[in-house]
C-alpha distance (Angstrom), angle and dihedral (degrees) to the residues before:
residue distance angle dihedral
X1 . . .
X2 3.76 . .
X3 3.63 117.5 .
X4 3.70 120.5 -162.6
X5 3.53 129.5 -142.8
X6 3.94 112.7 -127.5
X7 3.74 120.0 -157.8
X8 3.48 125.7 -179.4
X9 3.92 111.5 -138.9
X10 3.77 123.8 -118.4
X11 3.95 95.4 -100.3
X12 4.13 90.8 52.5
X13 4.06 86.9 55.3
X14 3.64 85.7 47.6
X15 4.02 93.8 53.3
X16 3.42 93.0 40.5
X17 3.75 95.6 50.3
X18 3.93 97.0 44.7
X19 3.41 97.6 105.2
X20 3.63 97.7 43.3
X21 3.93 101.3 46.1
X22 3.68 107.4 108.9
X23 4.28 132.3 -164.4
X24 3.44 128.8 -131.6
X25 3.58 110.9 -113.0
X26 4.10 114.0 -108.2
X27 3.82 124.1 -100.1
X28 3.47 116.1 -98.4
X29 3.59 110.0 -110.4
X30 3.84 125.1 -89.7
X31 3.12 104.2 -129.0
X32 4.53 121.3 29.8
X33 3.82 96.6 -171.0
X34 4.00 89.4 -135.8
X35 4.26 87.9 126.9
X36 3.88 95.0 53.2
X37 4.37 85.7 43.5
X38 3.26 84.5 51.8
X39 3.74 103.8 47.7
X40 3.66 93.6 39.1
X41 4.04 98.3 53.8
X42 4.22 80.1 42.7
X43 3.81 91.3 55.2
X44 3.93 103.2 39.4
X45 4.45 95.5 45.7
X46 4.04 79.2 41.5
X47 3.73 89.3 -132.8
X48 3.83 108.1 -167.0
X49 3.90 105.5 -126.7
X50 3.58 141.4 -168.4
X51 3.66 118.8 -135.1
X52 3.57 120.6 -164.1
X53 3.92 123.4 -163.6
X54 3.49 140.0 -155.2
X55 3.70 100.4 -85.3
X56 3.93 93.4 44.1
X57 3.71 102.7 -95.7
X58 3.80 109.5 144.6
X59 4.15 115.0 -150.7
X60 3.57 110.5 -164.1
X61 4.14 113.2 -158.7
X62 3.84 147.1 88.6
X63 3.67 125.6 -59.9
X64 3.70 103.6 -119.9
X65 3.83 106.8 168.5
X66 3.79 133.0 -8.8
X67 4.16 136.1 158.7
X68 3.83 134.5 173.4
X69 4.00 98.9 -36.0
X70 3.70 112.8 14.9
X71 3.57 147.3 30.9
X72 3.99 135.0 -140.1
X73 4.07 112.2 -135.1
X74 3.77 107.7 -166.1
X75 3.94 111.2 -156.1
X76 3.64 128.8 -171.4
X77 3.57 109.9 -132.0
X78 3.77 103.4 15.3
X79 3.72 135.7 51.4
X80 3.90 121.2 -65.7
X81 3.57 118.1 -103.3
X82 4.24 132.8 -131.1
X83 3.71 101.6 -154.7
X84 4.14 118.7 -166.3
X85 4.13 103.3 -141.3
X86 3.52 84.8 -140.6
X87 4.05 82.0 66.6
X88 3.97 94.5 51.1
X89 4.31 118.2 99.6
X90 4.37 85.5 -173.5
X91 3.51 127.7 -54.6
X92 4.51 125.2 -135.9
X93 3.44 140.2 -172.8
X94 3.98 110.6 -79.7
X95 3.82 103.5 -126.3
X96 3.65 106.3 175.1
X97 4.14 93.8 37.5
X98 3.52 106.1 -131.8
X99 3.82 103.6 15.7
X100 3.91 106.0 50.3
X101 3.83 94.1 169.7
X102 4.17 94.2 112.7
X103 3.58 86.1 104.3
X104 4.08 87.0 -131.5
X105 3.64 110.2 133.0
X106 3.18 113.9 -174.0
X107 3.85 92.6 -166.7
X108 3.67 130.4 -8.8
X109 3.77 129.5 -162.2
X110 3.65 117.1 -164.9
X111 4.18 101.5 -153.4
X112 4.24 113.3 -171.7
């Protein structure tokens, strides 16, 4: 007896398997745009901030400017401030204006 070998072609597979083939899910994006929302709603209600760096130092003002790298503190009776991101630790409303010790953030970002 001769048997015969029966192979299904590439388009049968295909019909077969139609059901079953699954997609890999998309990358999430690079980028969200969550930092620029957040420093645009900060700079147009004029929010006074505190930012807090690396080393500790807290800088309380208003975010006046800022762009890929840096940020531009404006403060009221001292000099304004140039800020490298790189520089930041995370950076919250200022509640109580000068003092900003209450430990009531009303939002925190955490920037690397």
């Amino acid at each position: 007896m001769n048997r015969k070998l029966i192979r299904p072609t590439l388009s049968e597979v295909k019909e077969q398997m139609g059901g079953r083939v699954q997609r890999k899910k998309p990358a999430p994006p690079d980028q969200t745009n969550a930092e620029n929302f957040y420093y645009l709603k900060q700079m147009q209600s004029r929010t006074p901030v505190v930012v807090v760096l690396d080393e500790g130092e807290r800088i309380h003002g208003v975010i006046e400017w800022y762009d890929r790298l840096c940020i531009k503190v404006h403060r009221a009776n001292e000099p304004n401030l140039l800020i490298m991101k790189s520089c930041i630790r995370y950076i919250y409303k200022d509640g109580d204006g000068k003092n900003g010790e209450n430990g009531n953030f009303d939002h925190e970002l955490g920037i690397e």
